[in-house]
C-alpha positions in Angstrom: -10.9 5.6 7.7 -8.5 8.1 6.8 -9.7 10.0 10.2 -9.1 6.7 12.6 -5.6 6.4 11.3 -5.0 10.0 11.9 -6.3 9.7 15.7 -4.1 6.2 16.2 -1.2 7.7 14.6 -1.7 10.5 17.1 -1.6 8.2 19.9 1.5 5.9 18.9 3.9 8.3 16.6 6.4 8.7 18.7 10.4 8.4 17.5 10.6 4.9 18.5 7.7 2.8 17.8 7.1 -0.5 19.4 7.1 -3.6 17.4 3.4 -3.8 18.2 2.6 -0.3 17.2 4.3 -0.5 13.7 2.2 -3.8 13.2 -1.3 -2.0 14.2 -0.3 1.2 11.8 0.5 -1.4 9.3 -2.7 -2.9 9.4 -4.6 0.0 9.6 -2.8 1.8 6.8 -3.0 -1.6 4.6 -6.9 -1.2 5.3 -6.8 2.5 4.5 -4.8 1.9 1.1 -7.4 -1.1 0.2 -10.4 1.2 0.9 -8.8 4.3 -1.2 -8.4 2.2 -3.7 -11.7 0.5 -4.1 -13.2 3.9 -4.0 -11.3 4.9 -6.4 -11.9 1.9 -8.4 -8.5 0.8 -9.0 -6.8 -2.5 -8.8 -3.2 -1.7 -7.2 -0.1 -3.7 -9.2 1.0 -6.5 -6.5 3.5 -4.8 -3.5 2.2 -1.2 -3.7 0.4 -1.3 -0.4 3.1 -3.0 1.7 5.8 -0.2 0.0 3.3 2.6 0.3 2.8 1.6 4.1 6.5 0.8 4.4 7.1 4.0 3.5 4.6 5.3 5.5 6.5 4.0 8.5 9.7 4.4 7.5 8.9 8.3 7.4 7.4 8.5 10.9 10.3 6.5 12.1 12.7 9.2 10.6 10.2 12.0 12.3 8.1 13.3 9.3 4.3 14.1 10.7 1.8 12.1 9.7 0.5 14.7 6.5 4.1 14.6 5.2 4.5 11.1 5.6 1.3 10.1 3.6 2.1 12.6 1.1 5.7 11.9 0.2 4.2 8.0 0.8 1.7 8.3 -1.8 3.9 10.1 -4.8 7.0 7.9 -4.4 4.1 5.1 -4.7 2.5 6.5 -7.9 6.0 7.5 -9.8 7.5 3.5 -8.6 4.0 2.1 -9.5 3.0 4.3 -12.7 0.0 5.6 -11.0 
């Protein structure tokens, strides 16, 4: 999954996403977050996927590439969440 989101994001990032774009890289980064964390077998607390993917968003939106993004995502996540 991790993969797909990497190719879409390739296709859409761009410094103004659509409305319709942000959705679809919602989704797929909700998916993405719900797999990684059923592999890992953890049970996120309520609202860390919609901030980690807001985040996510937000960071693409201000121009950060797609490893940055998910990386800066992911510990802003885990310090806010206590993860």
């Amino acid at each position: 999954m991790p993969l797909l989101l990497a190719v879409l994001l390739g296709v859409v990032a761009s410094p103004a996403l659509a409305d319709g774009d942000q959705n679809l890289i919602r989704k797929m980064c909700m998916v993405a977050f719900t797999s990684a964390m059923n592999e890992a077998g953890e049970t996120p607390p309520p609202g860390m996927g919609d901030f980690t993917c807001g985040c996510f968003l937000d960071q693409l939106g201000e121009g950060a590439g797609f490893d940055e993004a998910q990386t800066r995502c992911k510990q802003e996540a885990a310090r806010r969440y206590g993860y």
